[in-house]
N, CA, C and O atoms as a DFTB+ gen file, in Angstrom:
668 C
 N C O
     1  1       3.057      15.023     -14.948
     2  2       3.386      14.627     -13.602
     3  2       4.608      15.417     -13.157
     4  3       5.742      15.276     -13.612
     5  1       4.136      16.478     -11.971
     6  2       5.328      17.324     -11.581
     7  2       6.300      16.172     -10.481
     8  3       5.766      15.418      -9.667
     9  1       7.854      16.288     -10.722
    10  2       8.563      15.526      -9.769
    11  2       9.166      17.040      -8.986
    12  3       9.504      18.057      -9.593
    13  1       9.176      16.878      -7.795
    14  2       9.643      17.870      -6.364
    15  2      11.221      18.029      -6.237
    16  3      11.829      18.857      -5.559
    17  1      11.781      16.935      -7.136
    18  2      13.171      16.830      -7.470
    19  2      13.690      16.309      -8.471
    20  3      13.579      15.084      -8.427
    21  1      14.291      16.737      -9.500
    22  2      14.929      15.974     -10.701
    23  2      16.200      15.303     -10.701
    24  3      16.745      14.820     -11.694
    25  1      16.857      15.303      -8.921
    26  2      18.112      14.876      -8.577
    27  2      17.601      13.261      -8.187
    28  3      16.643      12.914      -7.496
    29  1      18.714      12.350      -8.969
    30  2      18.186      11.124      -8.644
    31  2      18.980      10.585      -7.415
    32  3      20.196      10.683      -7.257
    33  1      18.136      10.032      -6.622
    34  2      18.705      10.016      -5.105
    35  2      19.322       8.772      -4.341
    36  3      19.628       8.594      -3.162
    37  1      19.397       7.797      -5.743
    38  2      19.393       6.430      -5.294
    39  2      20.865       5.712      -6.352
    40  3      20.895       4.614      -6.908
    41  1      21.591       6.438      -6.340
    42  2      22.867       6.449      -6.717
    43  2      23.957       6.631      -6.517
    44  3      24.077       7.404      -7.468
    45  1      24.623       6.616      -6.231
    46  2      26.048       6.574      -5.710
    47  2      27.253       7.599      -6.806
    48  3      26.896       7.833      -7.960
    49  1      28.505       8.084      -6.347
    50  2      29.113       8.489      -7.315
    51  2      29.254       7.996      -8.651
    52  3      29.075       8.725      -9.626
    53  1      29.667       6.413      -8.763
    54  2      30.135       5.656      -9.432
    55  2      28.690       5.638     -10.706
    56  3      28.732       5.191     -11.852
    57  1      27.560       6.261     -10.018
    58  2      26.440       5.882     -10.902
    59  2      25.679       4.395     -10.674
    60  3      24.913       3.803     -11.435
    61  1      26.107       4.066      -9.529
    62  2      25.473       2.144      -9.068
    63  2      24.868       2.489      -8.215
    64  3      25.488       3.227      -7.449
    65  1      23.071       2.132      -7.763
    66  2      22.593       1.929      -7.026
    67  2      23.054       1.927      -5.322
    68  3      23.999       1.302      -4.840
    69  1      22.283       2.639      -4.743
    70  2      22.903       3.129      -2.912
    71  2      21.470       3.475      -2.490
    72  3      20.575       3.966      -3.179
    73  1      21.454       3.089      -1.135
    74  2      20.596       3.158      -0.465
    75  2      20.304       4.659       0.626
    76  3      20.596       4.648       1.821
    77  1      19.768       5.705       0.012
    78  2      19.949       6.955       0.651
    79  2      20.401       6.993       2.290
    80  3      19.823       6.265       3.096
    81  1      21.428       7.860       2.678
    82  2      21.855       8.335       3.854
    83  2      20.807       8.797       4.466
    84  3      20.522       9.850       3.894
    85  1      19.756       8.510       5.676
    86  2      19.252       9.254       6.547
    87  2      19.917       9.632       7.823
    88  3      19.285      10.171       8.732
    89  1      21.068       9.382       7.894
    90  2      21.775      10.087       8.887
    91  2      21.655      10.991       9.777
    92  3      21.574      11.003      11.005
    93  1      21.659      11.973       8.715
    94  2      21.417      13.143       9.344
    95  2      20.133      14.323       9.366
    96  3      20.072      15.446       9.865
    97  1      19.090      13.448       8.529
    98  2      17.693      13.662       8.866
    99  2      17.211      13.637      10.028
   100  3      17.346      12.657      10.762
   101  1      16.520      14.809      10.400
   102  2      15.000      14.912      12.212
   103  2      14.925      13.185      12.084
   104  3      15.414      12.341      11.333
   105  1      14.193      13.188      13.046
   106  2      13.088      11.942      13.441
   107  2      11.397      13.154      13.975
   108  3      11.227      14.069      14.781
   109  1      10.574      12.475      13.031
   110  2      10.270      13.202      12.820
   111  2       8.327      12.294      12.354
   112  3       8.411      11.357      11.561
   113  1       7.532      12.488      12.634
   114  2       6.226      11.412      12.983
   115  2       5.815      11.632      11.671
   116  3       5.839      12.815      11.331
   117  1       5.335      10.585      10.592
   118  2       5.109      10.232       9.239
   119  2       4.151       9.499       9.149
   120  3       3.997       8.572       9.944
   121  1       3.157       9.795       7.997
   122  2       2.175       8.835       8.019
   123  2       1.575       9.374       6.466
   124  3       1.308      10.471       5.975
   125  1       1.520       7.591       5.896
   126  2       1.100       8.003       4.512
   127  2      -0.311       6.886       4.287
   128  3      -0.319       5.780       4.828
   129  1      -1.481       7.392       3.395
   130  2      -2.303       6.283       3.344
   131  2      -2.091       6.177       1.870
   132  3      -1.750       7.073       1.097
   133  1      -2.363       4.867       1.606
   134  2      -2.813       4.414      -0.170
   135  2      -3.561       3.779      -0.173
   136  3      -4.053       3.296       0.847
   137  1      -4.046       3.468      -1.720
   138  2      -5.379       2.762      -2.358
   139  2      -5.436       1.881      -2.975
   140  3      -4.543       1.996      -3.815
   141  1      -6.067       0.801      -3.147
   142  2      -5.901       0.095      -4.871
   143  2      -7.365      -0.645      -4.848
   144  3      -8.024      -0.694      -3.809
   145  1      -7.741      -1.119      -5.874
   146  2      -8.784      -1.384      -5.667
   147  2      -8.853      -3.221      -6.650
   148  3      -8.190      -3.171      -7.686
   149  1      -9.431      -4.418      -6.434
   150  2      -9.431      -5.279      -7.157
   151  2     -10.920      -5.109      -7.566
   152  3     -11.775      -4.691      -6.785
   153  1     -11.247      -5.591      -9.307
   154  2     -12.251      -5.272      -9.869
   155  2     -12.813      -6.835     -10.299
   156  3     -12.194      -7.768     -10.812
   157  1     -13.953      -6.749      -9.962
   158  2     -14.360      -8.876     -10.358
   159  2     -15.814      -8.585     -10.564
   160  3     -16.345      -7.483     -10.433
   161  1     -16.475      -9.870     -10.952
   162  2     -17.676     -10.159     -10.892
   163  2     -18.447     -10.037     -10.130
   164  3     -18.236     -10.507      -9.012
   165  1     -19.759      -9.301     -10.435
   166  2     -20.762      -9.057      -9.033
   167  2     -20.151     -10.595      -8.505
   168  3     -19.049     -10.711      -7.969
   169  1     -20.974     -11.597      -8.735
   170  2     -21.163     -12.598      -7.934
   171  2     -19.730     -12.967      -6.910
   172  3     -19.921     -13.316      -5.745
   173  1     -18.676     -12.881      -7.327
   174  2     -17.624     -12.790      -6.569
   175  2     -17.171     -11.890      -5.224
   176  3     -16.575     -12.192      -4.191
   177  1     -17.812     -10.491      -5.799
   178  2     -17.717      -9.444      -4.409
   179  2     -19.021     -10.415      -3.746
   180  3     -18.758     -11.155      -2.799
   181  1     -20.240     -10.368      -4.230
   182  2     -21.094     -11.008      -2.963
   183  2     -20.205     -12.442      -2.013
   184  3     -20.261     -12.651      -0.802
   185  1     -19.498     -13.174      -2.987
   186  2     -19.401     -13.940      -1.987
   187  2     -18.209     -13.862      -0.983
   188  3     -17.959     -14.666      -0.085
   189  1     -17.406     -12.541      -1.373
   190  2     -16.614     -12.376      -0.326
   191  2     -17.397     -11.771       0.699
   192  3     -17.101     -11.995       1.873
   193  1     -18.536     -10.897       0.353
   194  2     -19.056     -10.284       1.963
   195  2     -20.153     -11.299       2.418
   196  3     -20.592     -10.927       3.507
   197  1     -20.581     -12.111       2.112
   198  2     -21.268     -13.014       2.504
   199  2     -20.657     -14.086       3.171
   200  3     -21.322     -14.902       3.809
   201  1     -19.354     -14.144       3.063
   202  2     -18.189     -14.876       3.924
   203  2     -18.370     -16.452       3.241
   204  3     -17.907     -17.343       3.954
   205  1     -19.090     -16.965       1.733
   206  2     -18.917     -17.752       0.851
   207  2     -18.010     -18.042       0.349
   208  3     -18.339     -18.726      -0.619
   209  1     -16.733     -17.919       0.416
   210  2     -15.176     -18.331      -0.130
   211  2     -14.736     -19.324       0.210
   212  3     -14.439     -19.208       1.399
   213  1     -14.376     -20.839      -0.363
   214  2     -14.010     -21.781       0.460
   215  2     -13.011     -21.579       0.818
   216  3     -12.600     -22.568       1.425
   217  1     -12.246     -20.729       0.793
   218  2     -10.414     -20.882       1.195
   219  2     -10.364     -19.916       2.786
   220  3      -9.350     -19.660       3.436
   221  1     -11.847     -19.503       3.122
   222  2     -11.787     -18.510       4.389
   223  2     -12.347     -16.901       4.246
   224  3     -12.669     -16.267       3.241
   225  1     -12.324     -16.551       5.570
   226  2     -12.748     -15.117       5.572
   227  2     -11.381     -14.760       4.427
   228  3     -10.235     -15.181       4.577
   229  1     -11.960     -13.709       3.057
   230  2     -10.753     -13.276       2.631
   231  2     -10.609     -11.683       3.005
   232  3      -9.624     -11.112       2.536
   233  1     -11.438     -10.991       3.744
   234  2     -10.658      -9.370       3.903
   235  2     -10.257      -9.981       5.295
   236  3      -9.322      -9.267       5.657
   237  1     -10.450     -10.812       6.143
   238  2      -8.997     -10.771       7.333
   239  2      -8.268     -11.051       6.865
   240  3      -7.376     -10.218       7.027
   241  1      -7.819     -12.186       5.972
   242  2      -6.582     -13.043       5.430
   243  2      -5.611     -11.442       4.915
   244  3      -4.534     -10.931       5.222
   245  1      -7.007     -11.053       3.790
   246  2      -6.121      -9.713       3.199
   247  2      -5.809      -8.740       4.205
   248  3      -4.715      -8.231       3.961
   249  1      -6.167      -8.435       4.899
   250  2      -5.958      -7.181       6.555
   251  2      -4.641      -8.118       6.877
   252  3      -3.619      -7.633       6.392
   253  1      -4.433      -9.397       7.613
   254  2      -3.021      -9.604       8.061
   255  2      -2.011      -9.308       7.087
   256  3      -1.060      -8.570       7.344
   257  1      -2.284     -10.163       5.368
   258  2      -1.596     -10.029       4.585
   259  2      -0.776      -8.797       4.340
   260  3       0.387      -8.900       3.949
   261  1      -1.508      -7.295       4.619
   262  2      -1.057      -6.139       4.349
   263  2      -0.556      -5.591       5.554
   264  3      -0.204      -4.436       5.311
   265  1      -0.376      -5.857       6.643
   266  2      -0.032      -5.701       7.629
   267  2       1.028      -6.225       7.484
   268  3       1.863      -5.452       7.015
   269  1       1.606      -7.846       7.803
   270  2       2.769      -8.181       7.301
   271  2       3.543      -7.687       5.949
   272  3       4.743      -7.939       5.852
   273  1       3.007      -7.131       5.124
   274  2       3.682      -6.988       3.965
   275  2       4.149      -5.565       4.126
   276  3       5.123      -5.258       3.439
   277  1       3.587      -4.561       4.974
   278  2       3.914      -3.354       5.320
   279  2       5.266      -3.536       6.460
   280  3       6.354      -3.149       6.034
   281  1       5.237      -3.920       7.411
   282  2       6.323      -4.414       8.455
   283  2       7.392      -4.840       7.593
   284  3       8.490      -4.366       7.884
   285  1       7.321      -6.067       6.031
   286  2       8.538      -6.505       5.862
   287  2       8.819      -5.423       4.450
   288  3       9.971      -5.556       4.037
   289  1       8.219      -4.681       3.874
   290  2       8.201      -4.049       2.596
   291  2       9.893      -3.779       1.973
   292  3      10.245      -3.854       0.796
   293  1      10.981      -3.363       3.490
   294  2      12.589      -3.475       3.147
   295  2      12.977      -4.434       2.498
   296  3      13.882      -4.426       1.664
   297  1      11.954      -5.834       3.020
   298  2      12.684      -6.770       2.022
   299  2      12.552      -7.094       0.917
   300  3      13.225      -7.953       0.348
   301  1      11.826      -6.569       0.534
   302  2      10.648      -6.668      -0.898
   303  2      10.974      -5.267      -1.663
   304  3      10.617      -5.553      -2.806
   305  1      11.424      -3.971      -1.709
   306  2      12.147      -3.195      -1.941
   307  2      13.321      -2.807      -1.511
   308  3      13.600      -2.603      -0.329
   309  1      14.375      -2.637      -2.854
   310  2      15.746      -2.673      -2.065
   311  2      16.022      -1.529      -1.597
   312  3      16.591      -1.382      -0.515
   313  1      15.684      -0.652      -2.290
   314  2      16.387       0.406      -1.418
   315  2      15.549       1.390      -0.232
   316  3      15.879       2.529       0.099
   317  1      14.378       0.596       0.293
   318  2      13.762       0.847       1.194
   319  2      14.581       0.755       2.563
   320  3      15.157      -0.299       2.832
   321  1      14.634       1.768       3.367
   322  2      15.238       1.394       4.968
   323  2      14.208       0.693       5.527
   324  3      13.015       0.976       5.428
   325  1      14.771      -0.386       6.218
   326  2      13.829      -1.258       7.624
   327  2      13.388       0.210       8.456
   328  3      14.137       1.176       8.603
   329  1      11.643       0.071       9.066
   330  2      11.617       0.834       9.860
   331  2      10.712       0.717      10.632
   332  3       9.628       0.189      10.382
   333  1      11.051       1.190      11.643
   334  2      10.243       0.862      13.206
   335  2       8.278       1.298      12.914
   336  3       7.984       2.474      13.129
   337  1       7.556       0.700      12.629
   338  2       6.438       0.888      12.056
   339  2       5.768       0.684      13.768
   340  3       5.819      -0.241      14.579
   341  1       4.939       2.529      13.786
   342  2       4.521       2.507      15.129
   343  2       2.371       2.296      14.848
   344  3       1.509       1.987      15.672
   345  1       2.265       2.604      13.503
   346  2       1.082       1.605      13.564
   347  2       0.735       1.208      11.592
   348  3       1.190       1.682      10.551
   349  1      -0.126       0.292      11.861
   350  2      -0.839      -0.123      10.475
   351  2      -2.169      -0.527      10.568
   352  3      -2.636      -1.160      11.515
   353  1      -2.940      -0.060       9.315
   354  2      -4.495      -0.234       9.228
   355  2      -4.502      -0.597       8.041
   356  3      -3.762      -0.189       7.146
   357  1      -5.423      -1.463       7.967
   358  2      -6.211      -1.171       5.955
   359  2      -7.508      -1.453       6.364
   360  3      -7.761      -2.205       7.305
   361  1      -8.730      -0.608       5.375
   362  2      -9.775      -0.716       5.824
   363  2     -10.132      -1.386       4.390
   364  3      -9.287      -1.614       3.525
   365  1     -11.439      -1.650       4.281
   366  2     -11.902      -2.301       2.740
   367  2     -13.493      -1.525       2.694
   368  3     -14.160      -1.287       3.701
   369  1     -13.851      -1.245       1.451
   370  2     -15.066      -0.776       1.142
   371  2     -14.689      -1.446      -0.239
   372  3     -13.701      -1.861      -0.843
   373  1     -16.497      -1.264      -0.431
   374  2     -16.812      -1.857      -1.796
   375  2     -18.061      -0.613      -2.481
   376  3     -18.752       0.254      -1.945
   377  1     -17.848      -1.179      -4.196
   378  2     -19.244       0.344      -4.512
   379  2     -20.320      -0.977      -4.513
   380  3     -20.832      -0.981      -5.632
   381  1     -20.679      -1.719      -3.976
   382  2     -21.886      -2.912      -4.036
   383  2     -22.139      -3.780      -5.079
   384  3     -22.977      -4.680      -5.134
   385  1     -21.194      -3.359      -6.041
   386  2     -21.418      -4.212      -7.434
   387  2     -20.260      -4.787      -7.915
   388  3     -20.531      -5.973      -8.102
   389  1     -19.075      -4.564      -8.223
   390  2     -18.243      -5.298      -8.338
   391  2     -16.523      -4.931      -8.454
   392  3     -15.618      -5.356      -9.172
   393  1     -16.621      -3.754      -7.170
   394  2     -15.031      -3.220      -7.319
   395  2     -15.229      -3.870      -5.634
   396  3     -16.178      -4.038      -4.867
   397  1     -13.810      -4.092      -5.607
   398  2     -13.648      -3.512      -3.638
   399  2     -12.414      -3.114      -3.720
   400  3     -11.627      -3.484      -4.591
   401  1     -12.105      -2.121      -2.568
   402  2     -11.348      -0.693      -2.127
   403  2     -10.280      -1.329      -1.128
   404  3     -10.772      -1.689      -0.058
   405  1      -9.279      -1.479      -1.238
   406  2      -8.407      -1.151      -0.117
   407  2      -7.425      -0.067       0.131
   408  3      -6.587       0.551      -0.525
   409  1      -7.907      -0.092       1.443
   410  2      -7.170       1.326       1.864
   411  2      -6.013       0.544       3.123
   412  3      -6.066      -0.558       3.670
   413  1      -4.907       1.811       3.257
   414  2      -3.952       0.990       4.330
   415  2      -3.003       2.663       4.851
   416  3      -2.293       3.469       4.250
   417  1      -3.465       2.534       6.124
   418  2      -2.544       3.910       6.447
   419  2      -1.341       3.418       7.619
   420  3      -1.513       2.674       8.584
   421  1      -0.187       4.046       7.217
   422  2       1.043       3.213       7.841
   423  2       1.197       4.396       8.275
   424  3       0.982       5.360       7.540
   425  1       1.718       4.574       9.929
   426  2       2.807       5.433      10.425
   427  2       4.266       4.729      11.186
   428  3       4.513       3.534      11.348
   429  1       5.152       6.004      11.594
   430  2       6.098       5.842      12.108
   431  2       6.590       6.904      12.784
   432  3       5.998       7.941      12.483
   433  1       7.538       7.053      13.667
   434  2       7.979       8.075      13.717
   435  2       9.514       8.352      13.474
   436  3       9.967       8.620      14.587
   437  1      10.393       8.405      12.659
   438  2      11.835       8.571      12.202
   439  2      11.956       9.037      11.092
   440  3      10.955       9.681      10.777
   441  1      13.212       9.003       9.856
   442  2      14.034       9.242       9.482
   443  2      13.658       9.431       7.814
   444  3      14.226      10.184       7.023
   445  1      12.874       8.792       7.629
   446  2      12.301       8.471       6.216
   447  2      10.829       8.419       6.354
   448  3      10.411       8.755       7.462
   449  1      10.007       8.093       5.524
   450  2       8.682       8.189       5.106
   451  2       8.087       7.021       4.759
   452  3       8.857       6.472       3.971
   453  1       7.023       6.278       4.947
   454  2       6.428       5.238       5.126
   455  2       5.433       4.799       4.242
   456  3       4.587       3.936       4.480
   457  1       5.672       5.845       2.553
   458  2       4.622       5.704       1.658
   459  2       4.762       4.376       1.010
   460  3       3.778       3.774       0.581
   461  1       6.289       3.788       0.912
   462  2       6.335       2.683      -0.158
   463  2       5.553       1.406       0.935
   464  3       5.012       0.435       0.406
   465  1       5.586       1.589       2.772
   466  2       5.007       0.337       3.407
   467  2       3.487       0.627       2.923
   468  3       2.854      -0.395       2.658
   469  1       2.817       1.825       2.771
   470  2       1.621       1.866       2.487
   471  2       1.366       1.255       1.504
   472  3       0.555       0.330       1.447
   473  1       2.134       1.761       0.441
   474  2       1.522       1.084      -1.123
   475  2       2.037      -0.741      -1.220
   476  3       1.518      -1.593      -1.942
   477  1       3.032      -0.905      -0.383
   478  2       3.085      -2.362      -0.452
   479  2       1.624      -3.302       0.439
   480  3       0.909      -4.285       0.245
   481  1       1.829      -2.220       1.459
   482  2      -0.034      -3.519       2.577
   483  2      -0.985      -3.301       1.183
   484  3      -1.422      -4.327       0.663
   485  1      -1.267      -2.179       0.656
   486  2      -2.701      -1.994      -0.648
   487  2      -2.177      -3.296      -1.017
   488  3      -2.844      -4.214      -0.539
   489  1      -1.123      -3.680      -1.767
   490  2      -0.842      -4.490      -2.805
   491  2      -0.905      -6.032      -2.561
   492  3      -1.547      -6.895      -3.159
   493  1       0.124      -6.138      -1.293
   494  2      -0.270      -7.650      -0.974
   495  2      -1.305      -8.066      -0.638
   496  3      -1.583      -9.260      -0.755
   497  1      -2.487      -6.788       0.081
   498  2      -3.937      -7.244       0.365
   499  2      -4.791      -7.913      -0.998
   500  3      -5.416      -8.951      -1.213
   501  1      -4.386      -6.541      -1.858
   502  2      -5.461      -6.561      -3.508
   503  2      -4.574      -8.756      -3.613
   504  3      -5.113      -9.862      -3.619
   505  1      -3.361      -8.370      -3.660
   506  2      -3.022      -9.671      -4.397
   507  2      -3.605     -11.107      -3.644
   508  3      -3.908     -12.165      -4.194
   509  1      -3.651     -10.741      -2.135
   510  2      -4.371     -12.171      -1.162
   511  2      -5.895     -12.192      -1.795
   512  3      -6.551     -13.175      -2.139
   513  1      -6.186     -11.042      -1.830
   514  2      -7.936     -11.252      -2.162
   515  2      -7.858     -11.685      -3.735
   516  3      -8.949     -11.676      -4.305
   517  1      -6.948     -11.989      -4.367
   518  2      -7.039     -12.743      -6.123
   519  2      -6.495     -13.866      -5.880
   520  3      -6.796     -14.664      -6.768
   521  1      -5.713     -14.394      -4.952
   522  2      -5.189     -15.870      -4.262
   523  2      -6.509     -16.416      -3.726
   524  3      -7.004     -17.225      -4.510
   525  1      -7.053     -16.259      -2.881
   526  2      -8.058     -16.673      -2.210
   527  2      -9.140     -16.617      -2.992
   528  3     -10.064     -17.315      -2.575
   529  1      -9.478     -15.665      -4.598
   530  2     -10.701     -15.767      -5.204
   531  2     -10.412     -16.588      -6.455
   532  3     -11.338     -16.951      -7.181
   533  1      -9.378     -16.830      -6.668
   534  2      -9.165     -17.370      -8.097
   535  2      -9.605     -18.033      -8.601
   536  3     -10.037     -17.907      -9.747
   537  1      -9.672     -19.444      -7.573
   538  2     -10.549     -20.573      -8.068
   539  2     -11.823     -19.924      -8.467
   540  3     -12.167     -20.491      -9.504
   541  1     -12.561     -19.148      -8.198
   542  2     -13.950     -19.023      -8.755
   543  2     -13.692     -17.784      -9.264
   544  3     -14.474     -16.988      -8.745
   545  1     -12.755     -17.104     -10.250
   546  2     -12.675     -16.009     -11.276
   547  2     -11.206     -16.099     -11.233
   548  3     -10.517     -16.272     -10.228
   549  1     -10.780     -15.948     -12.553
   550  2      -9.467     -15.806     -12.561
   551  2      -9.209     -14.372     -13.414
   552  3      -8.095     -13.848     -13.443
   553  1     -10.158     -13.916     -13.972
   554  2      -9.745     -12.645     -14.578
   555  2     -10.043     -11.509     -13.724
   556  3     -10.246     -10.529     -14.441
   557  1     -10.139     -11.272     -12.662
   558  2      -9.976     -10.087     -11.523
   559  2      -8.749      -9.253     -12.039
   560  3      -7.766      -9.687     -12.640
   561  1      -8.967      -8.221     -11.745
   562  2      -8.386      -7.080     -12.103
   563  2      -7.851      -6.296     -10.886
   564  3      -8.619      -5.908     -10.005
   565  1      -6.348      -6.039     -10.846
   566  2      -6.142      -5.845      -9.686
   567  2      -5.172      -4.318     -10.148
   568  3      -4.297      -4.274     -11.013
   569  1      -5.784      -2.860      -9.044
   570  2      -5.276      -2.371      -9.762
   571  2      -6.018      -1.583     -10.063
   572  3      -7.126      -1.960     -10.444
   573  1      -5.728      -0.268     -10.016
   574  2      -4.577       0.792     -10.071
   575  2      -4.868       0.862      -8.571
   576  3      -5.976       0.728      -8.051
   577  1      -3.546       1.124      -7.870
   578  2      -3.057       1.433      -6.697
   579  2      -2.131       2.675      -6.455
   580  3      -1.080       2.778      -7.088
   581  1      -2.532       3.648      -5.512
   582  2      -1.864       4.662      -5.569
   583  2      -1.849       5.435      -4.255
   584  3      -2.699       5.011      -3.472
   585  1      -0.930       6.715      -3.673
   586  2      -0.552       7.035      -2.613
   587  2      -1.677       8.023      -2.558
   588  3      -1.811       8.723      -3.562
   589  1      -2.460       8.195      -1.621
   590  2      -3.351       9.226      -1.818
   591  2      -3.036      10.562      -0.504
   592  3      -3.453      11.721      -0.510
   593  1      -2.126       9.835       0.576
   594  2      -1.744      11.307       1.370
   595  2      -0.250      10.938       2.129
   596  3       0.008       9.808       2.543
   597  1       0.516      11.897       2.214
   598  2       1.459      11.460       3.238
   599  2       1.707      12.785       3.755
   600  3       1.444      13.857       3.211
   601  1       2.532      12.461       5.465
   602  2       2.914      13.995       6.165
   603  2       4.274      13.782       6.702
   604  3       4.826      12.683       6.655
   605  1       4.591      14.405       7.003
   606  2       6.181      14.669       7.597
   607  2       7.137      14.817       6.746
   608  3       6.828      14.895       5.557
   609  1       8.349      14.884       7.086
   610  2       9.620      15.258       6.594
   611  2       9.615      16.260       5.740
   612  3       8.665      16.980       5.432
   613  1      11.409      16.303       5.126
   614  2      11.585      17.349       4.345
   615  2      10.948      17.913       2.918
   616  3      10.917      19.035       2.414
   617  1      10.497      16.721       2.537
   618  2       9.458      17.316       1.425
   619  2       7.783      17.662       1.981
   620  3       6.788      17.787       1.267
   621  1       7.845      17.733       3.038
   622  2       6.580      18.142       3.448
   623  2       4.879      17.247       2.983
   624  3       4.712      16.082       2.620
   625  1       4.121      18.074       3.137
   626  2       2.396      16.911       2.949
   627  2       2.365      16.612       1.697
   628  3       3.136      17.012       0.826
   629  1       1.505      15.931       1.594
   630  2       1.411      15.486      -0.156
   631  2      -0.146      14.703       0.139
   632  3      -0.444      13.948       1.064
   633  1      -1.126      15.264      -1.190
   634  2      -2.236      14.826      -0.957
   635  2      -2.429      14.521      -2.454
   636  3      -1.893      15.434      -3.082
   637  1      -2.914      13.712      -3.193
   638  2      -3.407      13.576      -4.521
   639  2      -4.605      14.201      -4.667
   640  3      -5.683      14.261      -4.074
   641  1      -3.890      14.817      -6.002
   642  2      -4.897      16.257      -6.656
   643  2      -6.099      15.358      -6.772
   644  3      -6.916      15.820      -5.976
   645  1      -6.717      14.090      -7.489
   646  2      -7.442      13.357      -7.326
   647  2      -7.975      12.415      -6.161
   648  3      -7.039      11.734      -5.741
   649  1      -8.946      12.199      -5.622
   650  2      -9.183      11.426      -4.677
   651  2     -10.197      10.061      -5.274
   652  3     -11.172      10.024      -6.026
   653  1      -9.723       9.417      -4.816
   654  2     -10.334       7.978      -5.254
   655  2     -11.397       7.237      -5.077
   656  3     -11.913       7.211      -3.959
   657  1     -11.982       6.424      -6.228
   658  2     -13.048       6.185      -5.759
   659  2     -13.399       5.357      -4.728
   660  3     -12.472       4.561      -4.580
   661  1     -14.707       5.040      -3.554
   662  2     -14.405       4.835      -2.420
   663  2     -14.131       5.439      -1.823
   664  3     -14.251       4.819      -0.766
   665  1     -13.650       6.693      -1.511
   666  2     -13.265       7.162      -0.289
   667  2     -14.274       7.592       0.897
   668  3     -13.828       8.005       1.967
């Protein structure tokens, strides 16, 4: 795994944790999508698309869930900046048998980069859809989740050499 920088950026002189200066960074239009996927029992994916779940529709529950969890992600990572989030999506696919896909593409336009709100909506979605399925499977598998594109700023595009399944 190549890193683009071996300077660690989230430190301070003293060597204690700091929340990077964007100061004097462009503003500058950003947009990153990610993935993750929860893995269960045929019979479980059927009864989420068959809308059989007693606790409710669970890919809207999971769509708001990752939506809110993308908007608050600063608070849920510390050294994330709050940021003006100018849109959010997650879409869901399934392979018909017993994975389903979430996808979630966050933009903005400022100072920093919007990959960690992406990978947080994947996550709180995957985690609402194992809240809402539990009672009827508790060994769901949630997971692996990962950044599959982002654009803007000073480190420029970034696409994973791999593309995921689902896409």
């Amino acid at each position: 795994m190549t890193q683009p920088n071996d300077r660690l950026t989230h430190f301070n002189e003293q060597g204690r944790a700091a929340m990077v200066d964007v100061t004097d960074k462009p503003v500058t239009s950003r947009v990153a999508v990610a993935q993750g996927q929860v893995t269960m029992a045929p019979d479980t994916l059927a009864r989420i698309q068959e809308g059989k779940v007693s606790k409710g529709d669970v890919l809207a529950v999971a769509q708001i869930a990752g939506i809110q969890a993308a908007k608050r992600t600063s608070d849920w990572i510390p050294m994330c900046h709050p940021l003006p989030l100018t849109g959010v999506n997650l879409s869901f696919t399934d392979n018909g048998i017993d994975t389903l896909y979430i996808q979630a593409e966050v933009k903005t336009t400022g100072k920093t980069g919007v990959e960690m709100e992406a990978l947080t909506a994947v996550s709180a979605a995957a985690l609402t859809v194992y809240d809402m399925c539990k009672a009827i499977q508790k060994d769901m598998i949630v997971g692996p989740i990962a950044l599959l594109s982002k654009t803007g700023g000073k480190s420029g595009d970034y696409t994973a050499d791999t593309l995921r399944q689902g896409e």
